[in-house]
C-alpha positions in Angstrom: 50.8 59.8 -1.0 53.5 60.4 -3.7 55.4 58.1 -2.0 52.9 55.6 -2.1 52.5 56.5 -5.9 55.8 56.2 -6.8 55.9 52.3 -4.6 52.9 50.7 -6.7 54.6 52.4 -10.4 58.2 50.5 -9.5 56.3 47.3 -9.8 54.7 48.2 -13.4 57.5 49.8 -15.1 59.5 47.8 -18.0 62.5 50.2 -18.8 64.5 48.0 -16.7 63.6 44.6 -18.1 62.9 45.4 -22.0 65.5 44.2 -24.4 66.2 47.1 -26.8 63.8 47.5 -29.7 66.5 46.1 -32.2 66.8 42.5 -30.4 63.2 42.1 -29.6 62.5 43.1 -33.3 65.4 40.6 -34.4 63.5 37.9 -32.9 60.5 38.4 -34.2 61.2 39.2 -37.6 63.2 35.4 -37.5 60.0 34.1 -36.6 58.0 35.3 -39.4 59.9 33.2 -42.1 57.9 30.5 -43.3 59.9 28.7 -45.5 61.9 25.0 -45.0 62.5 23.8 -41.2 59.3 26.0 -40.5 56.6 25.0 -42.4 57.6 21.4 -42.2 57.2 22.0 -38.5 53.9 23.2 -39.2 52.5 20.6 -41.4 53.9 17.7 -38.6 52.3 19.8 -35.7 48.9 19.9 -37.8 48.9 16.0 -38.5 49.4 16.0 -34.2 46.5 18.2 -33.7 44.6 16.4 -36.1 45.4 13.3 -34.4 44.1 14.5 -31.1 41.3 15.9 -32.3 40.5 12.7 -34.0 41.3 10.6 -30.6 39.7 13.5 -28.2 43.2 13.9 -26.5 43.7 16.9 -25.0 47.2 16.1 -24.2 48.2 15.4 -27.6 46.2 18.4 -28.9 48.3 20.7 -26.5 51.6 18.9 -27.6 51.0 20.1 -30.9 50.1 24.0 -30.0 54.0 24.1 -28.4 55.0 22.5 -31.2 53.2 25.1 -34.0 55.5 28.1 -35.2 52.3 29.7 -36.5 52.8 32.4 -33.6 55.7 34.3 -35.7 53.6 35.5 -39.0 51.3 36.8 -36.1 53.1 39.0 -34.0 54.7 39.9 -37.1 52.2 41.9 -38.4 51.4 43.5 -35.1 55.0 44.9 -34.8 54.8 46.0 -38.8 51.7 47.8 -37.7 53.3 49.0 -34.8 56.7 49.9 -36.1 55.0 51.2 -39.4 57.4 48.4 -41.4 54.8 48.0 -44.0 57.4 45.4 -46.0 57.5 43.5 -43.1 53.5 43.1 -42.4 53.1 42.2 -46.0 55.7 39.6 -45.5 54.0 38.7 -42.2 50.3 38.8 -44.2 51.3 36.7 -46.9 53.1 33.9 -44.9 50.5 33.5 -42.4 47.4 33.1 -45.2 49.8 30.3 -46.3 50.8 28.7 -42.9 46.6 28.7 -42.7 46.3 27.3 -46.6 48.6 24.6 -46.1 47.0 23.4 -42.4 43.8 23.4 -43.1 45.1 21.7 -46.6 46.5 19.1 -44.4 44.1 18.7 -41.7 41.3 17.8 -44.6 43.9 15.4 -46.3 43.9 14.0 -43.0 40.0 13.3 -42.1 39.6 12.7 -45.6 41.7 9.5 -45.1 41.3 8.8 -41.2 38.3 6.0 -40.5 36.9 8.0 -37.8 34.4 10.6 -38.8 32.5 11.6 -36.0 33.1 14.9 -33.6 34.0 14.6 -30.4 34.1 17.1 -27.3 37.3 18.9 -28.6 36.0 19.3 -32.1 33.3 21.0 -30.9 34.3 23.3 -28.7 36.3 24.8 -31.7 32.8 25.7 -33.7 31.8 28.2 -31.4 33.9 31.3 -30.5 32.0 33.9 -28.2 33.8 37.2 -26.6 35.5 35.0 -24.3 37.8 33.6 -27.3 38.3 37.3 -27.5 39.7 38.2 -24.8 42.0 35.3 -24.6 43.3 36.4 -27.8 44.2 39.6 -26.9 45.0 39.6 -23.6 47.7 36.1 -24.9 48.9 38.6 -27.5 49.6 41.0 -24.9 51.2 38.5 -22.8 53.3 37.1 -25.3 54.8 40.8 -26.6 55.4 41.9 -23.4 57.7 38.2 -22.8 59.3 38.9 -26.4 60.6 42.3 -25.7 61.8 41.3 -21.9 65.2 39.6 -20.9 63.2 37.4 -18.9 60.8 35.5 -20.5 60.1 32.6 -18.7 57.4 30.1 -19.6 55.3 32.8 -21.2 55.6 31.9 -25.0 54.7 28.2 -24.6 51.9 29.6 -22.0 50.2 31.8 -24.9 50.4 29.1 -27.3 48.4 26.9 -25.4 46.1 29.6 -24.4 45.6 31.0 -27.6 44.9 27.2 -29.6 46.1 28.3 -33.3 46.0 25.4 -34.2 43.2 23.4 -33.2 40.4 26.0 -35.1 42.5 25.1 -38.8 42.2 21.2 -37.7 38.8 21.3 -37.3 38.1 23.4 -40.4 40.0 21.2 -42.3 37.9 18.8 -40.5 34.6 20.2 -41.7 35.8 20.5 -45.3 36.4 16.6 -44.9 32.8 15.6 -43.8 31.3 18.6 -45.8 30.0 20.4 -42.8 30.0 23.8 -43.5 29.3 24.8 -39.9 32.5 23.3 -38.1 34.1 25.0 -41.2 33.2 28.1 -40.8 32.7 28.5 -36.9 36.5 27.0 -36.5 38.0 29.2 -39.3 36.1 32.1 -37.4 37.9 31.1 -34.4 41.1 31.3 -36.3 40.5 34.9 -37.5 39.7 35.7 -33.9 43.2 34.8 -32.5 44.8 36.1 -35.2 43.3 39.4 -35.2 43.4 40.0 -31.1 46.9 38.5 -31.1 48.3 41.0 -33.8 46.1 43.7 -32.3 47.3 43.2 -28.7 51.3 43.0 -30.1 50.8 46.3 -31.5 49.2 47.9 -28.9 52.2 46.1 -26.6 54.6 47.8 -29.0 53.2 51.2 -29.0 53.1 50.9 -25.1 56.6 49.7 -25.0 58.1 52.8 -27.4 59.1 51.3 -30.2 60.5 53.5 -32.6 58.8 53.6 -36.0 61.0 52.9 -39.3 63.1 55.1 -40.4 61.3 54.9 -43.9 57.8 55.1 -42.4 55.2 57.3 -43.9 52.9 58.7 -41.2 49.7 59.0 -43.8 49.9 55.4 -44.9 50.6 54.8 -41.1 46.9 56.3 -40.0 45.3 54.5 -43.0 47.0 50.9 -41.9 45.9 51.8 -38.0 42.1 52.7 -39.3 42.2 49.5 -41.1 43.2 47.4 -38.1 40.8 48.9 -35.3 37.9 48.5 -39.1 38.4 44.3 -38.6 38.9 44.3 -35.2 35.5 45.7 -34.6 33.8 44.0 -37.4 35.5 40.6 -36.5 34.5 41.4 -32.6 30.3 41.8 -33.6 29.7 38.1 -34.6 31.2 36.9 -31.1 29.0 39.2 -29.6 25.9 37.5 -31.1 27.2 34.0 -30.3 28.1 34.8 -26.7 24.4 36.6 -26.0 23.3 33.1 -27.6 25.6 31.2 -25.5 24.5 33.4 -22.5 20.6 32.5 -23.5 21.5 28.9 -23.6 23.4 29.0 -20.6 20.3 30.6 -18.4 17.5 28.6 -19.8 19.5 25.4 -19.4 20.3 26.3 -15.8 16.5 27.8 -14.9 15.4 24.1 -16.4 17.5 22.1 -14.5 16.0 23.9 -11.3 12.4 23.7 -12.4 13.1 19.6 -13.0 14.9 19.4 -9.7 12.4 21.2 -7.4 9.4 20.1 -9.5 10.3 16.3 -10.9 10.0 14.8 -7.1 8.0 11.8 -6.9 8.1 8.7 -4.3 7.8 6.3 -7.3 9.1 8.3 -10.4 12.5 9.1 -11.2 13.7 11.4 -13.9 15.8 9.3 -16.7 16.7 11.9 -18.2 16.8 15.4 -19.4 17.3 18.3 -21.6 16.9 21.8 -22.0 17.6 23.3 -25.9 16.6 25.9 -28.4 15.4 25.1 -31.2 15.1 27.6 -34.3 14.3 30.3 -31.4 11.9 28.1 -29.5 12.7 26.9 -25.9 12.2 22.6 -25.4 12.3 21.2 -22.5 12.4 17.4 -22.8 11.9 15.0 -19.3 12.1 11.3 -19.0 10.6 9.6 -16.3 10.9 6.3 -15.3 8.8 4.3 -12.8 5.0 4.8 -12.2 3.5 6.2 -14.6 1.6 9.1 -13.8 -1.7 10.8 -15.6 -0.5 12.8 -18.6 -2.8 15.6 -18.8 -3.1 16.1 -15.2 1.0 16.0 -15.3 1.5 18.2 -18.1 -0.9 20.9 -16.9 0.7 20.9 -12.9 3.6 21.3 -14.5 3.2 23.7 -17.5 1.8 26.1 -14.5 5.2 26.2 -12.7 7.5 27.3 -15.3 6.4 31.0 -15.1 8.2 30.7 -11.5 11.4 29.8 -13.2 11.7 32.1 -15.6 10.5 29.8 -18.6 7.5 31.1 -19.6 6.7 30.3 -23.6 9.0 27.1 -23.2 7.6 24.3 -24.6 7.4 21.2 -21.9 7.9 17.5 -23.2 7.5 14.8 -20.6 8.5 11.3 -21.7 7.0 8.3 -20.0 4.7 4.7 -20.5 5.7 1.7 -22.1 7.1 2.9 -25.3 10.7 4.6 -24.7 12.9 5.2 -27.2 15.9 2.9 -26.0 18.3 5.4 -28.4 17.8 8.4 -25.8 19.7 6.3 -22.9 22.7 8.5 -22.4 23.7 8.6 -26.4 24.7 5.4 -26.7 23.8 1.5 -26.2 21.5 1.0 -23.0 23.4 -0.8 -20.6 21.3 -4.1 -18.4 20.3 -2.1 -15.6 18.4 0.3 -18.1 16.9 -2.1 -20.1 15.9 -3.8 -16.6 14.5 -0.3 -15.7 12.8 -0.4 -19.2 11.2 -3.8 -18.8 9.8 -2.9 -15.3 8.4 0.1 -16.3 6.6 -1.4 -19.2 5.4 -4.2 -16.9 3.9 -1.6 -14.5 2.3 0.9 -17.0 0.5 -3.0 -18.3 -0.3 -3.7 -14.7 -1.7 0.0 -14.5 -3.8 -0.7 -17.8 -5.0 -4.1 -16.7 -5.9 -2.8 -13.0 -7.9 0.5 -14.6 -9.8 -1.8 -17.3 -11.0 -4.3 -14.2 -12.5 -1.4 -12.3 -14.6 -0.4 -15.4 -15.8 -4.1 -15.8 -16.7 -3.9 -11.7 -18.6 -0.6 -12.1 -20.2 -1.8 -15.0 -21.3 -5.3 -13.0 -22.7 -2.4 -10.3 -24.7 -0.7 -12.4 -25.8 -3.9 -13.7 -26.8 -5.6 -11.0 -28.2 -2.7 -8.6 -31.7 -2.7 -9.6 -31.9 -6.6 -8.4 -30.1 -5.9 -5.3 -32.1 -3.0 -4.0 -35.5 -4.3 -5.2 -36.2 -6.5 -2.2 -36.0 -3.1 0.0 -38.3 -0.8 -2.1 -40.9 -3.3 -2.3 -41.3 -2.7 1.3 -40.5 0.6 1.4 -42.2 1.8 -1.6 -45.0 -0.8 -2.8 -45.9 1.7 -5.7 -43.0 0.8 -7.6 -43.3 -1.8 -10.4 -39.8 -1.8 -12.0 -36.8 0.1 -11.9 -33.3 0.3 -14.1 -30.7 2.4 -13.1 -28.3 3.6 -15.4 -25.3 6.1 -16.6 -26.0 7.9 -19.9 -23.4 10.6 -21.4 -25.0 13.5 -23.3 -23.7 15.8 -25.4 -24.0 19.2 -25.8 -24.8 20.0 -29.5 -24.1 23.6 -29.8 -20.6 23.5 -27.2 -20.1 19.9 -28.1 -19.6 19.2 -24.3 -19.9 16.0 -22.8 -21.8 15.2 -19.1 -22.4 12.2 -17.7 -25.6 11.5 -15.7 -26.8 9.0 -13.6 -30.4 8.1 -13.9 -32.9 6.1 -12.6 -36.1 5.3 -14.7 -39.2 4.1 -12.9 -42.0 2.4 -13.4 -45.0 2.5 -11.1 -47.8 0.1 -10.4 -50.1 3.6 -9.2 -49.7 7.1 -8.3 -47.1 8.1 -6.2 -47.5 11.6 -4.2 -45.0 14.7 -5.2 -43.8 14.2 -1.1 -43.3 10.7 -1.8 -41.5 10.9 -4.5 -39.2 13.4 -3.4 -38.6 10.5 0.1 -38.1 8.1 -2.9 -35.3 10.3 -4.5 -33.6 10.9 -1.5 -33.4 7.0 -0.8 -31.9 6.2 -3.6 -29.6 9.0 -3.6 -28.2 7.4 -0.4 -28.8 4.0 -1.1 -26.8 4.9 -4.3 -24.5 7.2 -2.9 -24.8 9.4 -6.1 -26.4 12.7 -4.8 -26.4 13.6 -8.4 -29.1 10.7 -9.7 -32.0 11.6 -11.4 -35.4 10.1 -11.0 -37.5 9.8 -14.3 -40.5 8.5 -14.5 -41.6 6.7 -17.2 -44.8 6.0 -16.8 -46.1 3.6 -19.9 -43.7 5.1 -22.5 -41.8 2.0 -21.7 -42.4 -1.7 -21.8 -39.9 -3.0 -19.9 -41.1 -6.6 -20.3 -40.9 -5.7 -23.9 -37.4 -3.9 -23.6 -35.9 -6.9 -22.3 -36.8 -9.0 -25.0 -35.1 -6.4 -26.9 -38.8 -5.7 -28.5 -42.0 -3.6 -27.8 -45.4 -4.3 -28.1 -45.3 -3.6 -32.2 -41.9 -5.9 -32.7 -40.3 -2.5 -33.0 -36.9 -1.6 -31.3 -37.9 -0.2 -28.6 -35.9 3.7 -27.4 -35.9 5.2 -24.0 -37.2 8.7 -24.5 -36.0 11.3 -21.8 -39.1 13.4 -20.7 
């Protein structure tokens, strides 16, 4: 077990490949200088960066991250914390808040003057750091001490730079400034502040782990006060990320429960989903869905569907669904419909008319039914039933006054020539119910309330209007 011990710690130990302190230190300290070569460097590399930014290259964008010496100032201060050279961190403080004045200085010179305004993918992605950003400061800090202070540092530096994107979050600050929009200011400036920090805090954990002796003029009391000052802005630049991640996290799960919903729920032979989106807004969950195709009854659609997203884990969400023959053309894929959606448009529109057309023909149809009905079945109930003198069958809605509730009932009101039994009556009911096939009809005699020679002059007896009176 030693042995085995003593096998695993020969991979991890340094002494062997560490430069000694005064060489690594040399190095760094070079890099601190911001003067001249260095910050002309700087202000080229941030027109670069703000180039690809402005073009959405990512390639051009990484070309100027190799390029950027903002590195030095950084890992500056975390050996002056480290090494307890408080001359050198102050030196290291003050040039890096001007390599950051002078970039974002430049970057808004730039947009102010470039003609294209909007933000693209890269921009973006620089306006919202979460815990992730984080870590990949800290652990590139870590990785980029630990390649300073070897003999053997391979691709490492150019490695962190790119991982760690300096430069990018002071383009897109400047870029913010530029359009006024305080949000891709301060979200990328954040960013800035979070590689800075992690880096500097990772270099001096790096140097603490690697032995570095302190200065000779070091003064242990101002030494704890720096350190407590360090692990102070660490934490309290750490807490925000921790908000946006939880709200990246939230994001992240609702937009993936949504997606499942629409794919498992959204299946239909002749309806496609266009398209769709899952946000949250203001702290309340949307889901937005586009169909294209038949059109399918709304309220029956909405309800089916507003049932299922307790299953997913979307309950309280808020459930749009899109369709007819009114589509706002600006919601194809963010940009200018192309012919096959306009096509797609134009057929749908055609259909949901079609729809309309074919559902306004069947109510004309019933209506001719329930106009004509009385004439066609007249021939059988004067044979069947001789004490019937008239007949008019009908659809009235009522209305509930108290509950406002509306119910439709079919009635038929008849006239008769004498007296017809209770048994024959009820027969009489049950052949119209199946004559009718409405087992729901009701059978109202009249008696002499009505005139319906009179009614169908539009006039009773008097020259009054004449009203139907329910007994």
């Amino acid at each position: 077990m030693p042995s085995l011990k003593k096998y695993l710690v020969n991979y991890f130990t340094l002494t062997d490949d560490l430069l000694p302190q005064e060489e690594a230190e040399s190095a760094i300290r070079e890099g601190v200088s911001f003067k001249g070569t260095n910050m002309l460097i700087l202000i080229l590399a941030i027109f670069i960066a703000s180039l690809g930014l402005n073009t959405n290259s990512t390639a051009v964008i990484i070309g100027a991250m190799l390029i950027s010496p903002l590195m030095g100032p950084i890992i500056g201060i975390g050996l002056g914390v480290g090494v307890q050279d408080f001359e050198l961190l102050k030196r290291a403080l003050r040039n890096l808040v001007m390599a950051a004045m002078f970039s974002v200085l430049t970057s808004t010179i730039y947009f102010i003057i470039s003609p294209v305004s909007e933000g693209h993918s890269e921009l973006l992605a620089r306006t919202s750091p979460t815990i992730y950003d984080v870590l990949i400061g800290f652990f590139g800090g870590g990785a980029g001490i630990v390649a300073i202070g070897s003999k053997s540092k391979g691709n490492v530096i150019p490695g962190v730079a790119i991982a760690t994107a300096l430069m990018p979050p002071l383009c897109t600050a400047g870029y913010g400034l530029a359009t006024l929009q305080l949000n891709y200011f301060l979200g990328a400036f954040y960013l800035f502040l979070i590689n800075s920090i992690y880096i500097g805090l990772a270099t001096f954990i790096g140097v603490k782990l690697m032995h570095y002796h302190p200065a000779v003029s070091g003064n242990p009391e101002r030494s704890r006060k720096v350190r407590r000052i360090v692990y102070t802005v660490a934490i309290l630049t750490l807490l925000p990320s921790l908000y946006l991640t939880y709200n990246m996290l939230r994001q992240s799960r609702f937009s993936t429960n949504a997606d499942r919903f629409i794919a498992q729920q959204f299946n239909f032979p002749s309806t496609q989903v266009l398209s769709k989106s899952a946000v949250i807004e203001h702290g309340e969950r949307v889901i937005t869905v586009t169909l294209i195709g038949k059109v399918l009854p709304a309220d029956s659609l909405q309800l089916a569907m507003s049932a299922q997203l307790k299953n997913y884990g979307l309950e309280g969400a808020r459930l749009n669904i899109i369709q007819g023959d009114s589509p706002d053309l600006s919601e194809l894929k963010n940009g200018l419909p192309s012919m096959s959606d306009i096509y797609e448009f134009a057929r749908t529109s055609l259909t949901s008319q079609q729809q309309t057309i074919d559902s306004l023909r069947s109510v004309i149809a019933f209506a001719r039914i329930n106009d004509t009905i009385a004439g066609r079945i007249a021939p059988e109930i004067k044979v069947v039933f001789p004490q019937v003198e008239e007949i008019a069958v009908s659809r009235a809605v009522f209305g509930n006054i108290s509950t406002e509730k509306l119910d439709t009932v079919s009635m038929a009101l008849v006239k008769y020539s004498r007296q017809m039994s209770a048994d024959k009556q009820r027969e009489f009911e049950n052949y119209l119910k199946a004559r009718l096939n409405d087992k729901n009809i009701t059978l109202i005699n009249v008696g002499n309330q009505i005139d319906f020679q009179a009614a169908r002059a539009g006039k009773d007896a008097g020259g009054n209007a004449t009203t139907a009176k329910k007994k």
